[in-house]
HTML snippet that shows the backbone in 3Dmol.js (N, CA, C, O; Angstrom):
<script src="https://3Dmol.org/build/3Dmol-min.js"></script>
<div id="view" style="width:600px;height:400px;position:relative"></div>
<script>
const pdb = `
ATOM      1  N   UNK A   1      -2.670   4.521 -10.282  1.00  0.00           N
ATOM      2  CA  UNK A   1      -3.590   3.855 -11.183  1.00  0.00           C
ATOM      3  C   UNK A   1      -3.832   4.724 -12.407  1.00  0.00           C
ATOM      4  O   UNK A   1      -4.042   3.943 -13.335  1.00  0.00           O
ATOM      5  N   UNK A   2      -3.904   6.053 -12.864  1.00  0.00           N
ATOM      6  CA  UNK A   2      -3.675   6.838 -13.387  1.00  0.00           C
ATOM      7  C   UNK A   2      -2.836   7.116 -14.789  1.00  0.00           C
ATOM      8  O   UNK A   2      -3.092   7.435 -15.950  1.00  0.00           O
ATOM      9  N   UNK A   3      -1.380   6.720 -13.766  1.00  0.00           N
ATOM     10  CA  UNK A   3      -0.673   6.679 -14.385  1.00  0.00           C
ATOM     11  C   UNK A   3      -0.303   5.345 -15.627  1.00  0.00           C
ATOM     12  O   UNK A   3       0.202   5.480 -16.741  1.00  0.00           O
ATOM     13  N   UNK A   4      -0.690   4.299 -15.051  1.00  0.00           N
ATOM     14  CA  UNK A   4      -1.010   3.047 -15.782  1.00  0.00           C
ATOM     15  C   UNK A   4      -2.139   3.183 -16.932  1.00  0.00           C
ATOM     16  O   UNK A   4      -1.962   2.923 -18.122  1.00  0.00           O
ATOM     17  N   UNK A   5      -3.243   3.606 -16.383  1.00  0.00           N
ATOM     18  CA  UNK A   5      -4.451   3.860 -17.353  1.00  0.00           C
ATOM     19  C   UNK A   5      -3.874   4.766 -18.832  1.00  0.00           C
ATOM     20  O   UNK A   5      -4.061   4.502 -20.019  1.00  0.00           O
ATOM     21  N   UNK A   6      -3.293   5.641 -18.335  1.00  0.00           N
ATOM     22  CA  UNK A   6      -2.950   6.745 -18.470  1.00  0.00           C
ATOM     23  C   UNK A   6      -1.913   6.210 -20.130  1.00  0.00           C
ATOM     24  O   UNK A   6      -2.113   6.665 -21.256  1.00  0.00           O
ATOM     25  N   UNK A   7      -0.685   4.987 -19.672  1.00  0.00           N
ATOM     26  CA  UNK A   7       0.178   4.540 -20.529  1.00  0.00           C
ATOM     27  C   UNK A   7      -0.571   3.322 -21.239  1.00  0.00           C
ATOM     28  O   UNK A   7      -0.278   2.809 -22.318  1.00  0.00           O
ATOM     29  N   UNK A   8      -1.347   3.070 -20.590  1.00  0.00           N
ATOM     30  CA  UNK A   8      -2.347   2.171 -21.283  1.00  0.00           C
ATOM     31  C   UNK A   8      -3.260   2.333 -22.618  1.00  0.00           C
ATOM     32  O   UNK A   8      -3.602   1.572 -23.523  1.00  0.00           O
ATOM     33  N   UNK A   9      -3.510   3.846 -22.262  1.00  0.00           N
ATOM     34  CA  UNK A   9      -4.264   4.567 -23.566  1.00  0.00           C
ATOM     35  C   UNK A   9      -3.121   4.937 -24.509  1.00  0.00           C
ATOM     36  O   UNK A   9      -3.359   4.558 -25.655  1.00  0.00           O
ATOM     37  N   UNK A  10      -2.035   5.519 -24.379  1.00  0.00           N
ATOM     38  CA  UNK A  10      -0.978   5.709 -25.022  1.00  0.00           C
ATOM     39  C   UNK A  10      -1.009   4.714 -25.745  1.00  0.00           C
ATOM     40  O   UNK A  10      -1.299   4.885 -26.929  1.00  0.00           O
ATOM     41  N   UNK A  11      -0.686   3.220 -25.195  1.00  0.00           N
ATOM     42  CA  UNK A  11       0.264   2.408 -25.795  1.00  0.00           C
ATOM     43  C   UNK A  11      -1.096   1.668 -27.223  1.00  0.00           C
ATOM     44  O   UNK A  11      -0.900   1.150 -28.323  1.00  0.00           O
ATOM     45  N   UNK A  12      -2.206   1.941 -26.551  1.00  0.00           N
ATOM     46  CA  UNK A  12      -3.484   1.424 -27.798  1.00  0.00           C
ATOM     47  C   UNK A  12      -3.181   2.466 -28.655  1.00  0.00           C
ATOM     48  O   UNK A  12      -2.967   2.169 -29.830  1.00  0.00           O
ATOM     49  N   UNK A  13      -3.115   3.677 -28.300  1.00  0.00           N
ATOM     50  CA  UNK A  13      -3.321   4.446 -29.434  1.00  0.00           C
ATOM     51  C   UNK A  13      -1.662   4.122 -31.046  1.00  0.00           C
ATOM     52  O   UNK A  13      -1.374   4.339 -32.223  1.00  0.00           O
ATOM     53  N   UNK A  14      -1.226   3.556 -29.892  1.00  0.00           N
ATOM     54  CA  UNK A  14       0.039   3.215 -30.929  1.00  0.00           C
ATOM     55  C   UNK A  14      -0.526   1.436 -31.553  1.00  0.00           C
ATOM     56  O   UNK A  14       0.573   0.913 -31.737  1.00  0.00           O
ATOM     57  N   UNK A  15      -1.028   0.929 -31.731  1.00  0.00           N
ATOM     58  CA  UNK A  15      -1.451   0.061 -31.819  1.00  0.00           C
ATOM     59  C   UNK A  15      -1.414  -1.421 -31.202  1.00  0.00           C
ATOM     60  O   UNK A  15      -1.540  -2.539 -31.702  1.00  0.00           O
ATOM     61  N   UNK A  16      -1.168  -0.912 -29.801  1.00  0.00           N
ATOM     62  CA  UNK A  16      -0.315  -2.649 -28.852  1.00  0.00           C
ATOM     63  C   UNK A  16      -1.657  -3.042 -28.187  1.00  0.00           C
ATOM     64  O   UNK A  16      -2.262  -2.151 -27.590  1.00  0.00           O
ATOM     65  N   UNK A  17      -2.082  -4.053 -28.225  1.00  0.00           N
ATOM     66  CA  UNK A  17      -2.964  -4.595 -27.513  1.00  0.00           C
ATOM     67  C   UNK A  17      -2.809  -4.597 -25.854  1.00  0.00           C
ATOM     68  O   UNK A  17      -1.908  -5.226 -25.300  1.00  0.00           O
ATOM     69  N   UNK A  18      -3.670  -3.920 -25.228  1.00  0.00           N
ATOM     70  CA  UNK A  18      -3.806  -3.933 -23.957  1.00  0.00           C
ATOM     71  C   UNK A  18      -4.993  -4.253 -23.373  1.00  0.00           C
ATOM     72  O   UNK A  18      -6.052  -4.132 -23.989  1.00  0.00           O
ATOM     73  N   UNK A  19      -4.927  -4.694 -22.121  1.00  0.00           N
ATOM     74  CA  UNK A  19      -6.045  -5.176 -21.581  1.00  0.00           C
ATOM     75  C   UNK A  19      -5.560  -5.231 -19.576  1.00  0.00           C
ATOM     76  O   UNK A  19      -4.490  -5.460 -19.012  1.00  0.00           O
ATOM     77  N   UNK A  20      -6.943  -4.899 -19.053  1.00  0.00           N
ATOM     78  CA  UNK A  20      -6.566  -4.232 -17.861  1.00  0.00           C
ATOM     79  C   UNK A  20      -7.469  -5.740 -17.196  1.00  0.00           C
ATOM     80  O   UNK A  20      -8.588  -5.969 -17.655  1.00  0.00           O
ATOM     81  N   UNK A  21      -7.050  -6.400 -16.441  1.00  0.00           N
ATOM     82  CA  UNK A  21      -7.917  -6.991 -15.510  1.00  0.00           C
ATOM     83  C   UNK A  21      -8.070  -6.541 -13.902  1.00  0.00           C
ATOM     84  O   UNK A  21      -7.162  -5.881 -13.397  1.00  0.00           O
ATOM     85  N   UNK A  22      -9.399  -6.967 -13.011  1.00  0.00           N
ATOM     86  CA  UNK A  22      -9.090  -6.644 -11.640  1.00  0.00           C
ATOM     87  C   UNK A  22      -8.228  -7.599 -10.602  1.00  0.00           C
ATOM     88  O   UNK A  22      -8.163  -7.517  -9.376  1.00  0.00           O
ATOM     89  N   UNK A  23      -7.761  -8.280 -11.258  1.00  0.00           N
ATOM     90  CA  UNK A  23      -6.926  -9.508  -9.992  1.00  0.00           C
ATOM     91  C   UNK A  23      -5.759  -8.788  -9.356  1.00  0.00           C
ATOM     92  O   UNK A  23      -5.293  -8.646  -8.225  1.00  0.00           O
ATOM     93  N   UNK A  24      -5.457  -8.334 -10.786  1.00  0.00           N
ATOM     94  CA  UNK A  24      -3.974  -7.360 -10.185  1.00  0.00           C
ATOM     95  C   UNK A  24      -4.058  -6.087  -9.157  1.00  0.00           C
ATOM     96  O   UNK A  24      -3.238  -5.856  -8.268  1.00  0.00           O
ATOM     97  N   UNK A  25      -5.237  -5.300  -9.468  1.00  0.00           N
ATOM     98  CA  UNK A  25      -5.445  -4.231  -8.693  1.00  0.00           C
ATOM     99  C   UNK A  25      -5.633  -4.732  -7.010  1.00  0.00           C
ATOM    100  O   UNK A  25      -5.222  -4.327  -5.923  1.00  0.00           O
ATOM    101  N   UNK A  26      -6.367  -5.678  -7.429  1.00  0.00           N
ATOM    102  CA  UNK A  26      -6.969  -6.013  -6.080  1.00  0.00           C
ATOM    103  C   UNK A  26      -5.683  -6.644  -5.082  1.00  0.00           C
ATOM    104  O   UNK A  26      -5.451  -6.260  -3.935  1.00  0.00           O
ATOM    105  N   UNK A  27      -5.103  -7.454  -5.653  1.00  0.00           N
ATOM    106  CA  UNK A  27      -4.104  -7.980  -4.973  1.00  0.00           C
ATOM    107  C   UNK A  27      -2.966  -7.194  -4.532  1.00  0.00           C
ATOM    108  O   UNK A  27      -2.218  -7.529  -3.613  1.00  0.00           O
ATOM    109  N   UNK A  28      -2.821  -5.694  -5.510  1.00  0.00           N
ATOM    110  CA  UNK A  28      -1.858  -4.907  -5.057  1.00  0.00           C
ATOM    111  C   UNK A  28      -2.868  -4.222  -4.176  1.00  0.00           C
ATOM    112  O   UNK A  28      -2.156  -4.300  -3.175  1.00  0.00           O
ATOM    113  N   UNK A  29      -3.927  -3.626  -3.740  1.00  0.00           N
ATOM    114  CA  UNK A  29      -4.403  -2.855  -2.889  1.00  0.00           C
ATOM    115  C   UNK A  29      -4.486  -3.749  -1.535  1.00  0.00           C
ATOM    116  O   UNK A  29      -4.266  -3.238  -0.437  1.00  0.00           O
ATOM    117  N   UNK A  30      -4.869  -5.332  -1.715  1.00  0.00           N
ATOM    118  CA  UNK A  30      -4.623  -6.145  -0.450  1.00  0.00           C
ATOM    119  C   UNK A  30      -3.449  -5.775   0.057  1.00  0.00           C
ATOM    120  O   UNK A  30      -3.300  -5.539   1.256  1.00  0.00           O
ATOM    121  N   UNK A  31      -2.520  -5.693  -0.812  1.00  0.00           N
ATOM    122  CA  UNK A  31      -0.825  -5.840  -0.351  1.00  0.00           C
ATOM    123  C   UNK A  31      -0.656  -4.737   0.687  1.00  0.00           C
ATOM    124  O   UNK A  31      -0.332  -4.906   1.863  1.00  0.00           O
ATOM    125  N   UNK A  32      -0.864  -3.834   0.212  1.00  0.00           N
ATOM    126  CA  UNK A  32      -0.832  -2.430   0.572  1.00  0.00           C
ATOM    127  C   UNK A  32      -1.310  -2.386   1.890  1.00  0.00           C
ATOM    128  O   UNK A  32      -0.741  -2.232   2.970  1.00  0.00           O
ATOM    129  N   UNK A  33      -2.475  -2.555   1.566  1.00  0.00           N
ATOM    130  CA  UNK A  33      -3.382  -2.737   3.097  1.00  0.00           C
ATOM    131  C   UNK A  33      -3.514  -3.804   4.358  1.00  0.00           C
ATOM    132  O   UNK A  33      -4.334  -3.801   5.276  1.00  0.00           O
ATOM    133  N   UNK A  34      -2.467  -4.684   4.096  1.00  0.00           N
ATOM    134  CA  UNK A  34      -2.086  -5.553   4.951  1.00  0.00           C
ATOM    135  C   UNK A  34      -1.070  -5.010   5.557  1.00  0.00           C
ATOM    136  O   UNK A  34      -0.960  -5.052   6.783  1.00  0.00           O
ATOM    137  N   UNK A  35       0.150  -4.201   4.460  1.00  0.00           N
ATOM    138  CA  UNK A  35       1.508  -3.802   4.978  1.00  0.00           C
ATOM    139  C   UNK A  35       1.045  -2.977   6.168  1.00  0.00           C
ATOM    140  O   UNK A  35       1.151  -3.392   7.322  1.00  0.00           O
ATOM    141  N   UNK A  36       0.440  -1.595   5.795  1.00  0.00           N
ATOM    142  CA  UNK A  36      -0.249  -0.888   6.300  1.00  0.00           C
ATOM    143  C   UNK A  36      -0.486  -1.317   7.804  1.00  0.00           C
ATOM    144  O   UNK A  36       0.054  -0.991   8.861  1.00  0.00           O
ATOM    145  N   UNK A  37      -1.303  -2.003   7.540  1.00  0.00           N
ATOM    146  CA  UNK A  37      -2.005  -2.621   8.909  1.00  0.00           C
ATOM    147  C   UNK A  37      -1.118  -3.120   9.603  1.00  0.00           C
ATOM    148  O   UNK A  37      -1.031  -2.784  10.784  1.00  0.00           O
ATOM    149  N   UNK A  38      -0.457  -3.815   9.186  1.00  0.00           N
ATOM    150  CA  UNK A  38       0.845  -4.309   9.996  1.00  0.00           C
ATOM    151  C   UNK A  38       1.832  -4.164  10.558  1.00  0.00           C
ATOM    152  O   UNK A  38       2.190  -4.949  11.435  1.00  0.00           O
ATOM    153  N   UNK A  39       2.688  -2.875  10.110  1.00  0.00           N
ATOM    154  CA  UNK A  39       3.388  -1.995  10.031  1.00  0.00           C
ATOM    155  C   UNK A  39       3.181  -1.074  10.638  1.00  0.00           C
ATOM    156  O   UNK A  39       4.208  -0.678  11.188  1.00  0.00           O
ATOM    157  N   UNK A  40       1.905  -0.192  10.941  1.00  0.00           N
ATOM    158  CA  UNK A  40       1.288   0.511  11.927  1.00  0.00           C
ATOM    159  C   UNK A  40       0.807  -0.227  13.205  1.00  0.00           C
ATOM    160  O   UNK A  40       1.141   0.182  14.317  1.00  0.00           O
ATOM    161  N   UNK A  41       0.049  -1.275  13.043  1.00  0.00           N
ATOM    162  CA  UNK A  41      -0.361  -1.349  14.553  1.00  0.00           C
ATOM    163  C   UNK A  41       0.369  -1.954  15.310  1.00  0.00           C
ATOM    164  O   UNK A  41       0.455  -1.576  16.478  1.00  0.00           O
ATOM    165  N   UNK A  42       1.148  -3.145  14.812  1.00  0.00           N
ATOM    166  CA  UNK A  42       2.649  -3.584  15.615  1.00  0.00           C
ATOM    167  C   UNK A  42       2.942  -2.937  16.751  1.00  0.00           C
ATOM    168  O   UNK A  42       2.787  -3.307  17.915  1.00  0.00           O
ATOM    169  N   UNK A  43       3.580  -1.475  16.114  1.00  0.00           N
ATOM    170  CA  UNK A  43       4.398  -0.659  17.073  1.00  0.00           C
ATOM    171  C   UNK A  43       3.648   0.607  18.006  1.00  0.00           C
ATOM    172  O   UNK A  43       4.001   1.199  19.026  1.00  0.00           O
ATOM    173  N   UNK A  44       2.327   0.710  17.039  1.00  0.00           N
ATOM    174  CA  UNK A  44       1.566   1.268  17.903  1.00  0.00           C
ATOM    175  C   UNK A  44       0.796   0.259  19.777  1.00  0.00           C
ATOM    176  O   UNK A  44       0.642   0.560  20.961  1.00  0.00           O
ATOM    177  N   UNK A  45       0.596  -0.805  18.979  1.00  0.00           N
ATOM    178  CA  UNK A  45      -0.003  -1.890  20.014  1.00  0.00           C
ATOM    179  C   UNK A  45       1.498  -2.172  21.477  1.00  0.00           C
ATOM    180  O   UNK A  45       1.447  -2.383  22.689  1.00  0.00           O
ATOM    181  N   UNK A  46       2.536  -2.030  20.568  1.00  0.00           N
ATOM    182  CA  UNK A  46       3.657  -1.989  21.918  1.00  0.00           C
ATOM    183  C   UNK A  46       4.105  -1.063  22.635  1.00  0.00           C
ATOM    184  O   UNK A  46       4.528  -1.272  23.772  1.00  0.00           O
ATOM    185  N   UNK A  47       4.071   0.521  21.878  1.00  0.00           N
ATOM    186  CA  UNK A  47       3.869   1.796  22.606  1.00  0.00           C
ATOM    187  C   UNK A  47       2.739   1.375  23.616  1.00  0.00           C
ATOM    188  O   UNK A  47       3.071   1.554  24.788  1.00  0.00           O
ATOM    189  N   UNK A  48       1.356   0.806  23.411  1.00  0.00           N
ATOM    190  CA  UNK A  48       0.692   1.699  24.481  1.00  0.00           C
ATOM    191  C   UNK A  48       0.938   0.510  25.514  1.00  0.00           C
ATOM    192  O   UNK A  48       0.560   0.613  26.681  1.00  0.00           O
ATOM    193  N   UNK A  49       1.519  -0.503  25.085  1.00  0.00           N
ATOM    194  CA  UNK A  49       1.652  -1.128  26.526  1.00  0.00           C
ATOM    195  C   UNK A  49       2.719  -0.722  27.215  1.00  0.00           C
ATOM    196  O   UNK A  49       2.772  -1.568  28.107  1.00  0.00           O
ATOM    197  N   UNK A  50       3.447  -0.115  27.357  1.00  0.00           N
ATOM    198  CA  UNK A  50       4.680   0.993  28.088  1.00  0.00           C
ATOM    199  C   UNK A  50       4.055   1.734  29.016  1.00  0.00           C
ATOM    200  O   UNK A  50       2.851   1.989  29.043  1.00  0.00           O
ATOM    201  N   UNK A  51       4.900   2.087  29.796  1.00  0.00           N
ATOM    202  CA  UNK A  51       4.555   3.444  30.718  1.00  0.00           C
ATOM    203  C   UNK A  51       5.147   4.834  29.963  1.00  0.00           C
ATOM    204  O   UNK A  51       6.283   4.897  29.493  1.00  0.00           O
ATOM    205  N   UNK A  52       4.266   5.820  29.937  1.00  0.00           N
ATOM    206  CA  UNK A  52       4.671   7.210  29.298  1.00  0.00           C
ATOM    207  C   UNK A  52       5.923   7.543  29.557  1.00  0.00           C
ATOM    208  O   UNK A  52       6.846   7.906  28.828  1.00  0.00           O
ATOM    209  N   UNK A  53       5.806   7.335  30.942  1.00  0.00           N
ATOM    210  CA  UNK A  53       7.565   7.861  31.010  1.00  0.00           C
ATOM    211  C   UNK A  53       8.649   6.473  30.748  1.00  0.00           C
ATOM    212  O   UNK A  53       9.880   6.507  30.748  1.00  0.00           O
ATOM    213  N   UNK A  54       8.261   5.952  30.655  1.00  0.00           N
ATOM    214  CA  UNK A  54       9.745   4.772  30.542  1.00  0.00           C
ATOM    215  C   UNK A  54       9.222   4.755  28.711  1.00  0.00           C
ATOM    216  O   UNK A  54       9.838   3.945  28.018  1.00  0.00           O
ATOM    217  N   UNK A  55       8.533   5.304  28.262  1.00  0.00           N
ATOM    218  CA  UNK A  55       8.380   5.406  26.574  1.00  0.00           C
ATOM    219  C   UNK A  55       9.594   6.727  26.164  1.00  0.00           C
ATOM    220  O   UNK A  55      10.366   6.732  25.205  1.00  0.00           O
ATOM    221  N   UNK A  56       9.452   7.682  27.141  1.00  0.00           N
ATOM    222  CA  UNK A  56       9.953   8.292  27.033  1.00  0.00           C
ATOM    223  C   UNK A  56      11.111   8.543  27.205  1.00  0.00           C
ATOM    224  O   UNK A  56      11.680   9.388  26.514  1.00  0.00           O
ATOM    225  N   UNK A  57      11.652   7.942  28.057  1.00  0.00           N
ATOM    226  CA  UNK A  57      12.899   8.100  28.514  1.00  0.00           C
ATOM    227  C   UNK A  57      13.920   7.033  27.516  1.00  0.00           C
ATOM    228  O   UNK A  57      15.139   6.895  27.616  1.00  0.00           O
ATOM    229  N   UNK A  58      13.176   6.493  26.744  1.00  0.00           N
ATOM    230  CA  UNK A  58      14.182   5.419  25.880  1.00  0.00           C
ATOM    231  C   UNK A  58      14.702   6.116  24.615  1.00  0.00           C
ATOM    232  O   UNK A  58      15.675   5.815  23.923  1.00  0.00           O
ATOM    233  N   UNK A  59      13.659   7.308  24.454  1.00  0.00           N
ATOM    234  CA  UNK A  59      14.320   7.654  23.210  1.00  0.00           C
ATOM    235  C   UNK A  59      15.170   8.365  22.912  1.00  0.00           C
ATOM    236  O   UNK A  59      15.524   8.446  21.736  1.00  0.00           O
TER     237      UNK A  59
END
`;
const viewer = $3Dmol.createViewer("view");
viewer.addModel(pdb, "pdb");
viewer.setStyle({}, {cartoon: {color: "spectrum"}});
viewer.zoomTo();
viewer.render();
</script>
């Protein structure tokens, strides 16, 4: 986010009209945090239904 802000001030100071709204942020931080969530507990939620040793022995 930084880095955007960051080229954002750049690009005014050159004279380009910019303008930041929150729909975008928000929808990329949903994104994120769905992947996240999804992507982690999946495989965590099927590890713990295993037995330790037959978890183990597969890999």
């Amino acid at each position: 986010m930084g880095l955007g802000l960051s080229i954002g001030a750049v690009a005014q100071a050159f004279g380009v009209a910019v303008s930041f709204a929150p729909g975008p942020v928000i929808l990329a931080f949903g994104s994120a945090f769905l992947t996240g969530l999804i992507f982690g507990y999946l495989p965590a939620y099927n590890a713990s239904r295993l037995q330790p040793a037959v978890a183990l022995a597969s890999t």
